[in-house]
N, C-alpha and C positions, 0 to 999 in steps of 0.2 A: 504493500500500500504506500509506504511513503515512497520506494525508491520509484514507483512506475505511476503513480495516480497523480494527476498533472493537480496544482493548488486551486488556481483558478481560472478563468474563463481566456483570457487573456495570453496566460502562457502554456494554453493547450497545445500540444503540439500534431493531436490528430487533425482538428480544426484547420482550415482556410482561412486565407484573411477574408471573405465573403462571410462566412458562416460564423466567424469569431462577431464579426459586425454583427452578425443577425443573432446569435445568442447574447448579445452585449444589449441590445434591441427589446429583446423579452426581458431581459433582466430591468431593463430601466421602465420597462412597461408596468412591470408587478411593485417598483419602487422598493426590494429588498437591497437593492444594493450590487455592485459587483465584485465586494470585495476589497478586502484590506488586512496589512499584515502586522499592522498596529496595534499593540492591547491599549483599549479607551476605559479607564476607572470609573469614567461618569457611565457610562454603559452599564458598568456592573452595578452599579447604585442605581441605574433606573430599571436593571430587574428586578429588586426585590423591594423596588417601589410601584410596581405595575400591578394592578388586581390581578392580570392574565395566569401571572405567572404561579398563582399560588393555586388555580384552578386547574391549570397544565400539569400540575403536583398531583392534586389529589387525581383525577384522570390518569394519567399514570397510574399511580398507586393502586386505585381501586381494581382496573382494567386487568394489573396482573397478577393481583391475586387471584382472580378467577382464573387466569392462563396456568398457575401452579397447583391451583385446585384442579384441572382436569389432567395434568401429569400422575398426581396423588392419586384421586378419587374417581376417575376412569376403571382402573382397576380393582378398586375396591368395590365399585358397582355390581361390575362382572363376576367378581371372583362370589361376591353376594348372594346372586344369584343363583349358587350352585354348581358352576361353571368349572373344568379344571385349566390349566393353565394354558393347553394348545387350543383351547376354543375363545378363550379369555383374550390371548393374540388375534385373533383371527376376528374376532366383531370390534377390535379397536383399529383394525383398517377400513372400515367405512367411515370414521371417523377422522381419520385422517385425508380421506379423499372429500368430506365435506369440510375441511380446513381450508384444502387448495382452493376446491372451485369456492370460496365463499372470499377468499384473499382475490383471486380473478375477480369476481362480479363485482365487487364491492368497491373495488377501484378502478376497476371500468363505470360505475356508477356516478362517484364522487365526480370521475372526470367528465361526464357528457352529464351532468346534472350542475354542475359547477358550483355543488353543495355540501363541503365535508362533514359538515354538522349534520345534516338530518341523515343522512347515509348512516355514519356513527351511532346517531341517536336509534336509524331502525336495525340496526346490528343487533343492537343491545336487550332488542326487544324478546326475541326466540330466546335467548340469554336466561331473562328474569323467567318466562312460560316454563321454561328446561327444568330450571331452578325449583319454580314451584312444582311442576309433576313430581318431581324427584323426593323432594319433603313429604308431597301427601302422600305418594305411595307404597305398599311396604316392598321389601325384596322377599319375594320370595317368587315360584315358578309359573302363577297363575298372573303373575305382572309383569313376564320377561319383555316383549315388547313394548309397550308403555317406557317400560324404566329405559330401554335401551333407547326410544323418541329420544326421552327427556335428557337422556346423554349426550346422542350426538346434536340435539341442539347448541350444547354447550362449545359446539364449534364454531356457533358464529363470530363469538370473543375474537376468534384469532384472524379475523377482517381489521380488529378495530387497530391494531399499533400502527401497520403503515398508514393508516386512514389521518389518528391523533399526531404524528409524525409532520404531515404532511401539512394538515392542520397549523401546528405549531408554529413549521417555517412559513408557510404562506404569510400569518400572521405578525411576522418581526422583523425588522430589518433592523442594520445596524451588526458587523460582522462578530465582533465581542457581545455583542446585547444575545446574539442568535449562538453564540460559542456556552455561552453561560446557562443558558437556556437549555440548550442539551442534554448538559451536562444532570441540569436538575432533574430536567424528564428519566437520564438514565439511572440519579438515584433514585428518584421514586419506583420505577419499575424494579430495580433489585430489591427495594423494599418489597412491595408486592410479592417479590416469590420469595422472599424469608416467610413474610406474615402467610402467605396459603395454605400449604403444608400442615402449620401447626394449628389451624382452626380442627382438625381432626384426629380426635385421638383415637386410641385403639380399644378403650371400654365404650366407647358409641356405636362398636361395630353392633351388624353389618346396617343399620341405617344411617347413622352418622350425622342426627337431625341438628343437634345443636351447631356442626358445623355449617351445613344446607341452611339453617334459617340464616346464621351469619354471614355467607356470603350474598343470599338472596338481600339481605337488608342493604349490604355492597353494594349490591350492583342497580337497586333502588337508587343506591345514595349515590351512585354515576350516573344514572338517569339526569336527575335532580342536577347535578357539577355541569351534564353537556347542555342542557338549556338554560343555565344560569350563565355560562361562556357564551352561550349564543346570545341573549339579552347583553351582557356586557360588552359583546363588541359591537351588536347594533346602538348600544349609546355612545360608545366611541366613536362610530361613525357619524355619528348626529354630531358628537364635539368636533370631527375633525371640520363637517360643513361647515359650522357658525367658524372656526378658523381661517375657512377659505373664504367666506366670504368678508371677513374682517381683513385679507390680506388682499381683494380686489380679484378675489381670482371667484369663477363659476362657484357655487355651493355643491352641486351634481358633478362628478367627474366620471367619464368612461373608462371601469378597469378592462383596458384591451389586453393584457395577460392572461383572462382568463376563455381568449378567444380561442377557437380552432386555426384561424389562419391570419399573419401579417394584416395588417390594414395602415397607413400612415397614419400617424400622430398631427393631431389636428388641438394648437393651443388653446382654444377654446371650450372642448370640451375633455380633454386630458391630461389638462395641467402642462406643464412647459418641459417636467421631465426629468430636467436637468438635477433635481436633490437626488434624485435616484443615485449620479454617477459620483456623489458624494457619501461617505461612512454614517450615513445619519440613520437613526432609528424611527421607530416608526412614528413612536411620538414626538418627537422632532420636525419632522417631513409635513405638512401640513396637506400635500397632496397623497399620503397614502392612505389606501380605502382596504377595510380589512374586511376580511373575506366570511362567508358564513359555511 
């Protein structure tokens, strides 16, 4: 990675000067930035001055507890059931195959809906359904389907990281502000698979209710975290208008980033552009419009 993965856009050396132009293009489109090798301290103070960021936390967090809860409790399901260990294998690969296509659909979605919230939002849905079949019903042979639904529902979770991921960056600009940011998302996610695991212990078998209500109330409480993220950046976006429009510029701007093809930049309705090719953050930027 470091010795072959080029840094930034700039000094790609797969790239064209055509195409370095046109990725330089999308980048000042979307207003993150193109890049810089500068560490900025105001940066780091305006992350953990941002509401965003501490909502990017819990999402994180919440998200992979449930991801380390079906490493765990996958087979504990199974093996519940009655099952011995080569059959126990062998129904945790549909499960696996509704992992992949649900990471496919999910962000072929986000991308032709140009909406990573609610995409996220209805991942999480089958999630909670899973969750509660799994609670009310007992293990035993007369439930093996049911229980086995309510399991691999629990696949849909693993749509949501590149979805939150993507989310995140859409949402920051600013190279340190987006470096530090990461960084948080990725402790929250190792949090999450500390905390998974140990919601279940081994005198709960084989229901393991106390552990199933606690993550179901989780993943309630991510419910709750992805539309309180989406309210707070639609009032961000409200602030950034009355910003623009106190700086003479449209109130309305065109995010053409999130278009399918090139169209010219037109000052009037997309801002001038130009903070993009600056290290500025997003609250800084007075033309960036943050994504839902």
């Amino acid at each position: 990675m470091y010795w072959k993965l080029e840094n930034d856009v700039e000094s790609a050396r797969f790239l064209t000067d055509h195409q370095r132009a046109q990725a330089i293009e999308r980048l000042r489109a979307n207003n993150t930035g193109i890049g810089s090798r500068e560490f900025n301290w105001s940066q780091v103070i305006e992350v953990f001055l941002d509401p965003k960021t501490y909502l990017w936390f819990a999402l994180s967090l919440l998200l992979n507890v449930g991801a380390a809860v079906t490493n765990v409790f996958g087979p504990l399901i199974l093996s519940g059931l009655g099952m011995d260990k080569s059959i126990t294998s062998l129904l945790n690969m549909p499960f696996g195959a509704v992992q992949f296509l649900v990471i496919l659909v999910s962000s072929y979605a986000a991308q032709k809906a140009k909406l990573k919230g609610a995409v996220l939002l209805a991942l999480m849905l089958p999630v909670v359904a899973g969750l509660a079949v799994l609670y009310a019903l007992p293990r035993d042979s007369a439930h093996v389907a049911p229980n086995l639904v309510g399991y691999y529902l629990l696949a849909f979770l693993f749509g949501g990281n590149p979805l939150l991921v993507t989310w995140i960056i859409g949402n920051t600009a600013g190279t340190t502000k987006k470096t530090v940011l990461m960084v948080i998302y990725n402790i929250g996610s190792s949090a999450g698979n500390i905390i998974g695991p140990l919601l279940f212990k081994e005198e709960d078998a084989p229901g393991y209710l106390p552990g199933l209500r606690a993550v179901l109330g989780l993943f309630c409480a991510m419910l709750a975290a992805i539309l309180a993220q989406w309210f707070l950046l639609f009032t961000m976006n409200k602030s950034q208008e009355r910003k623009r429009v106190a700086n003479g510029k449209p109130a309305k701007l065109t995010d053409r980033s999130m278009m399918d093809h090139y169209e010219a930049q037109d000052d009037m309705d997309s801002g001038n552009g130009d903070a993009a090719l600056y290290d500025l953050t997003d609250r800084k930027n007075d033309e960036f419009v943050y994504i839902y």
